[in-house]
C-alpha positions in Angstrom: 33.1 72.4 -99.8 30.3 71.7 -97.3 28.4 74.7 -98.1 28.3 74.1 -102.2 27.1 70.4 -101.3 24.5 72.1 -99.3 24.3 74.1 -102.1 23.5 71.5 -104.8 21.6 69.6 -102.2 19.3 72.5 -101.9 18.7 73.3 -105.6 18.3 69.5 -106.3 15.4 69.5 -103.8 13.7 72.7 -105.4 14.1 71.4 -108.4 12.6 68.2 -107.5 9.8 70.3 -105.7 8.9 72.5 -108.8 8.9 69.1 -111.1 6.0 67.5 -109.0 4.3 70.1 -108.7 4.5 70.4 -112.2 3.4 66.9 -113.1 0.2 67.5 -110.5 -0.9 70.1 -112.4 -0.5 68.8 -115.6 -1.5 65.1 -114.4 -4.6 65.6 -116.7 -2.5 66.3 -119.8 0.0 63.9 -118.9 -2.5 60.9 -118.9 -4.2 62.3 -122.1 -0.9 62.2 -124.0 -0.4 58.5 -122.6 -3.8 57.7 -124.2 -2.9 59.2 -127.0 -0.1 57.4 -127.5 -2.1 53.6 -127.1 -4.2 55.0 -129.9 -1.5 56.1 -132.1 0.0 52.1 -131.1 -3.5 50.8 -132.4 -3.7 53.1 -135.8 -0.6 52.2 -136.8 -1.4 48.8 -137.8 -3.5 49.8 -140.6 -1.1 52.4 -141.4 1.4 50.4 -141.9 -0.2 47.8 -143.9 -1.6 50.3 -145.9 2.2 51.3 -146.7 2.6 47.8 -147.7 0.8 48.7 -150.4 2.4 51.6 -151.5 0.6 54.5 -150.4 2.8 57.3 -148.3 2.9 57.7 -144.7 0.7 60.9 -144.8 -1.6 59.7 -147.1 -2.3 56.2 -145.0 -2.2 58.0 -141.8 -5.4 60.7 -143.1 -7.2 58.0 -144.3 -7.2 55.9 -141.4 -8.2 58.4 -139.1 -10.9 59.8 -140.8 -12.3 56.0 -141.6 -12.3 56.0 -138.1 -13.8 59.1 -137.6 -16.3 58.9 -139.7 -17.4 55.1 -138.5 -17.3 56.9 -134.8 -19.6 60.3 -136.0 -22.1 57.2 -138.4 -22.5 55.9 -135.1 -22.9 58.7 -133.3 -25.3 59.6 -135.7 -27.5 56.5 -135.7 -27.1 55.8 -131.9 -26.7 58.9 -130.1 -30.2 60.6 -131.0 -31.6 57.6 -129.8 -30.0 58.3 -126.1 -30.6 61.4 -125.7 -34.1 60.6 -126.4 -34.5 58.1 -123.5 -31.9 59.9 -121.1 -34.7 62.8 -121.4 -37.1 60.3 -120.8 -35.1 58.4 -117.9 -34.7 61.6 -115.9 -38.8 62.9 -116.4 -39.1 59.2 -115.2 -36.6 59.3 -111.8 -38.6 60.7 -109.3 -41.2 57.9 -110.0 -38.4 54.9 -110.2 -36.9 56.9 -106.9 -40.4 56.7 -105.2 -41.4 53.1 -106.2 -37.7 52.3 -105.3 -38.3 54.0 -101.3 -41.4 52.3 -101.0 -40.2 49.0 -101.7 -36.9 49.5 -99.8 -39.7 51.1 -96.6 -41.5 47.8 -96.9 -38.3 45.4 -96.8 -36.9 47.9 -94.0 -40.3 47.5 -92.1 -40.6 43.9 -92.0 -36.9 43.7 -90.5 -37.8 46.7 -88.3 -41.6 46.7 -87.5 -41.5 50.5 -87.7 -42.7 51.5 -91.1 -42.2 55.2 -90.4 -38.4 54.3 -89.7 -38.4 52.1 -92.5 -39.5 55.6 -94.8 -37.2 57.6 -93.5 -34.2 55.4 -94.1 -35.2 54.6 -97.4 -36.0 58.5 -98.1 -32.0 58.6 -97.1 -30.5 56.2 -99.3 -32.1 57.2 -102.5 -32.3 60.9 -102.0 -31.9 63.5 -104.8 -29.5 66.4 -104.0 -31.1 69.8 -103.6 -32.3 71.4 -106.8 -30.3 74.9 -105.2 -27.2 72.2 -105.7 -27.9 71.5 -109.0 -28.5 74.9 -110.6 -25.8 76.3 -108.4 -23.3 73.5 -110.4 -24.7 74.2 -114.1 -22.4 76.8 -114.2 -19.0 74.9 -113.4 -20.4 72.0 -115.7 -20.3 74.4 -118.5 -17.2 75.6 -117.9 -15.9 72.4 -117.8 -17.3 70.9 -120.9 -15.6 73.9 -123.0 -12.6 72.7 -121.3 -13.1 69.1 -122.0 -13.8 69.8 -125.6 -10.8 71.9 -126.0 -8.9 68.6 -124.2 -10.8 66.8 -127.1 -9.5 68.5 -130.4 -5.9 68.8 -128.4 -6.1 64.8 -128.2 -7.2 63.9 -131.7 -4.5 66.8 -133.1 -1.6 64.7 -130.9 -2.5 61.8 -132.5 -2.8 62.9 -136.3 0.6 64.3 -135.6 2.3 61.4 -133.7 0.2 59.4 -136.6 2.1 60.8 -139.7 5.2 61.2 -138.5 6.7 59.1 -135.7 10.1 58.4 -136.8 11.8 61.7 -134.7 9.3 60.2 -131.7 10.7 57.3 -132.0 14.4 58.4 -132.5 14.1 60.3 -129.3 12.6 57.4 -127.4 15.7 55.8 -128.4 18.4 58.0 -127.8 17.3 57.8 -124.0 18.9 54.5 -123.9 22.4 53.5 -123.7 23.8 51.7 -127.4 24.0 48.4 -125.2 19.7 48.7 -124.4 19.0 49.9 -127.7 18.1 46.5 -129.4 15.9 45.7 -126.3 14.6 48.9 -125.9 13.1 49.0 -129.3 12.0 45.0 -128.9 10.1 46.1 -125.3 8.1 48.6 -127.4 7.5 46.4 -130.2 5.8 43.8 -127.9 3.7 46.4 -126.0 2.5 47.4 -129.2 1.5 43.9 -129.8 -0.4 43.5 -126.5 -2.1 47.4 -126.7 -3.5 46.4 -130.1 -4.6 42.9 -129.1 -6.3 44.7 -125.9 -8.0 47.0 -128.4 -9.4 45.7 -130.6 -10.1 42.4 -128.4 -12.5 45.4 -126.3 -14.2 46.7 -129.4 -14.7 43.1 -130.3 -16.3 41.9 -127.2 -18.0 45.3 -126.6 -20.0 45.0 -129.5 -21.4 41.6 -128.7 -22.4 42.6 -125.3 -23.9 45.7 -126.1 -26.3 44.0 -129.0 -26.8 41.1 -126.5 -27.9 43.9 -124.0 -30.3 46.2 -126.0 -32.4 42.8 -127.4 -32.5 41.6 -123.7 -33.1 45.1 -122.2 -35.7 45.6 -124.9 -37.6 42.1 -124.2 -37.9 42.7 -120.8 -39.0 46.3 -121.5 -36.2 48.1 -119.0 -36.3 51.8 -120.3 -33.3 53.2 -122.1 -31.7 50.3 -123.5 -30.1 52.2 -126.1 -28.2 54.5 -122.6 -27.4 50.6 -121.1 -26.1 49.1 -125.0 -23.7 52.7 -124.9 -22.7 52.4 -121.5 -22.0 48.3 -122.1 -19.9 48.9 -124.7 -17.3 51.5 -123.5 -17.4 49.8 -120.0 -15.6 47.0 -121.6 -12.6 49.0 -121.7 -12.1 48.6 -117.6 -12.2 45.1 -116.7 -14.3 43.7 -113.6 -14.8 47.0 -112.8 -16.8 48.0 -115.8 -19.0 45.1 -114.8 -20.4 47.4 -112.6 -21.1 50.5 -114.3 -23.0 48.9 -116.8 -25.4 46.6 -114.5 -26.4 48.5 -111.4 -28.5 51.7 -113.0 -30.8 48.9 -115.2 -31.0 46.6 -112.0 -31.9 49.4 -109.9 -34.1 50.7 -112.5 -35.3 47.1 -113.0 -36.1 47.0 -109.1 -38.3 50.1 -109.5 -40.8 48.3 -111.7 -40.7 44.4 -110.4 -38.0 42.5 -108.0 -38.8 40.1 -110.3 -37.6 41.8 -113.4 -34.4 43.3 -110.9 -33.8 39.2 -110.2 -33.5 38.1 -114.1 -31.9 41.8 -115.1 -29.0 40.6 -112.9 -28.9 37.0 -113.5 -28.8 38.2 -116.9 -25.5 40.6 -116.2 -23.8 37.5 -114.4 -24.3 35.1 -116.7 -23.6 37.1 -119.9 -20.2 38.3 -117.7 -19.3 35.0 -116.9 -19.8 33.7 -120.5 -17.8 36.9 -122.3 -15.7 37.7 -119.4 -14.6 34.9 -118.3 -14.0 32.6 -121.6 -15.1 34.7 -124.7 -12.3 37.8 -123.6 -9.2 35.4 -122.1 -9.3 33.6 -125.7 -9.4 37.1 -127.6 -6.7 38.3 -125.1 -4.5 34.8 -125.0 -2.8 35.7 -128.0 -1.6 39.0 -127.7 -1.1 39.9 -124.0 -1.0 37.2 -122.0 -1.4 39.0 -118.5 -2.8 37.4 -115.0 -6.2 38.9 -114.3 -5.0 39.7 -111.0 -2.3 42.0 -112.3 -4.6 44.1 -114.2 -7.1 44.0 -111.6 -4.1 45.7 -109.3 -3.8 47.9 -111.6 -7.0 48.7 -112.4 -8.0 49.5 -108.8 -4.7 51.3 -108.1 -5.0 53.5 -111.5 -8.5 54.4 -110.6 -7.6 55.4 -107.1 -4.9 57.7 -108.1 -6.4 58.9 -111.4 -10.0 58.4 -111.2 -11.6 56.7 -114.8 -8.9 58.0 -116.8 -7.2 56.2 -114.7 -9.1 52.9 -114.9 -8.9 53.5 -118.8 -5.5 53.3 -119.2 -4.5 50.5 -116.4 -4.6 47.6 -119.0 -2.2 48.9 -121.7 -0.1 50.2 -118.9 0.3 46.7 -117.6 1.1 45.8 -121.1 4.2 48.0 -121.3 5.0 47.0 -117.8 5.3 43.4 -118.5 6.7 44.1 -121.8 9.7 46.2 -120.5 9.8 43.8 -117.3 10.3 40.4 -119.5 12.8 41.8 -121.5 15.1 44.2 -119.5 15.1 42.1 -116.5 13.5 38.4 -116.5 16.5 36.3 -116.5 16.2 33.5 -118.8 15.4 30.2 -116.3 15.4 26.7 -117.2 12.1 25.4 -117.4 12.3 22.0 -115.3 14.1 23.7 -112.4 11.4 26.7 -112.7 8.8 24.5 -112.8 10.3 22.3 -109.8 10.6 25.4 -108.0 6.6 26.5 -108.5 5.5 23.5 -107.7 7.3 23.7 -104.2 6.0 27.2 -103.6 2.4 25.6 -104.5 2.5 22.3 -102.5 5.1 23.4 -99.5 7.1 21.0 -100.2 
């Protein structure tokens, strides 16, 4: 008896063994079919209204994609040419913005340090290019991994076409992995994250677009080269709160600092105040609605997301917060009544 509990005890722990090593190699593909599956969430809407008005699930599901698609490659078509144009322009340009950027940073350094030769050398450090051998050596892997990332690509957009027109056996197997008592909540839970994945959505194409016009006419008045790269950047960086703040300001600051401190000074005012404005009140009404989620939850789970997973990571932390919460209120929140919750908050608050 002791030796077949050893047994099973042993097998169990293989088998646990071979199923994380599994998921780590497949983490990439895992996290791809979770996107996948927010994206599905957010095309069904027009789907299904478009089955409303009597048009067949194939037939709705094809036509919203390719709207989509084709709005994305339009886009791509009017924007894109324009990027490349200036990222060709932004990289002939770096090794001036990177030598105008050393000698200011050597003549701050050398009037805290009265050795100017010090000063060069530590700004020669911080804004230092890697070896050209480094780069060329690395062309080769970035190649290989851009075939792979395209083949990621079509894999992604064939999952969602799929999961798009026909979700019902999805969706049957989602439920049979609940008892018949967690059914009924199972299937509200998924209802209401879809409610809050769409909201966060289209409440990020929303605000993106805003920010990203507001952006390229600033960017363009105060003559900052490639504001069409900083309008691109702005707009998908909305998709990781607080965070994205930060991919999207610091190249045209630092670029910005390269011409004038002065232009680097209103550049970032610029960023904090338009942030402020569309983060901070223009975003939580959009997002009121539909998810109702404490920043500081998704901040959590931003920063944890993107420490385990890197940006797909970040990418994914909001609508994973939205299924979190969704699953959390209605498989475990106990219903409270609201005077004694309330008394009891406001004791935690005050220390009473």
């Amino acid at each position: 008896m002791e030796y077949r509990s050893l047994s099973r005890l042993l097998y169990l722990a293989a088998g646990i063994f071979v199923a994380l090593w599994f998921i780590h190699l497949t983490l990439q593909v895992i996290l791809i079919l979770y996107f996948a599956i927010v994206l599905t969430i957010v095309l069904n809407a027009p789907v299904t209204w478009l089955e409303t008005k009597k048009i067949r699930r194939a037939a709705a599901s094809l036509i919203v994609f390719f709207t989509v698609f084709l709005c994305l490659a339009l886009l791509a078509w009017m924007v894109i040419p324009k990027m490349v144009t200036q990222v060709k322009v932004l990289v002939a340009n770096l090794p001036g913005y990177l030598e105008n950027l050393n000698k200011r940073i050597a003549d701050w350094l050398g009037e805290y340090t009265n050795d100017q030769q010090n000063a060069r050398t530590m700004s020669n450090a911080i804004t230092a290019l890697p070896p050209v051998s480094s780069i060329i050596n690395s062309v080769g892997q970035y190649s290989i991994q851009l075939f792979r990332n395209i083949l990621l690509l079509i894999f992604f957009f064939c999952l969602v076409v799929y999961m798009l027109i026909r979700p019902r056996p999805l969706l049957e197997f989602y439920l049979s992995l609940f008892a018949d008592s967690k059914k009924d909540k199972a299937a509200k839970a998924f209802s209401y994250a879809s409610v809050m994945t769409i909201g966060w959505m289209w409440s990020n194409v929303f605000a993106g677009a805003i920010r990203a016009i507001i952006v390229w006419f600033f960017l363009y008045f105060m003559g900052i080269p490639g504001m069409w790269v900083w309008a691109g950047v702005t707009f998908f960086a909305e998709l990781i709160p607080k965070i994205g703040f930060y991919i999207m300001a610091v190249p045209p600051i630092l670029i910005a600092f390269s011409i004038s401190p002065v232009t680097a000074l209103w550049v970032a005012i610029f960023y904090i105040v338009s942030d402020e404005i569309i983060g901070d009140f223009v975003i939580p009404r959009i997002r009121s609605t539909t998810m109702k989620i404490h920043p500081a939850f998704i901040l959590i789970m931003i920063v944890a997301m993107s420490a385990a997973f890197g940006i797909m990571g970040a990418f994914i932390a909001t609508p994973l917060a939205a299924f979190i919460k969704a699953y959390y209120e209605v498989f475990y929140r106990k219903e409270l009544q609201q005077e004694k919750h309330d008394s009891n908050i406001d004791q935690m608050l005050y220390r009473k």
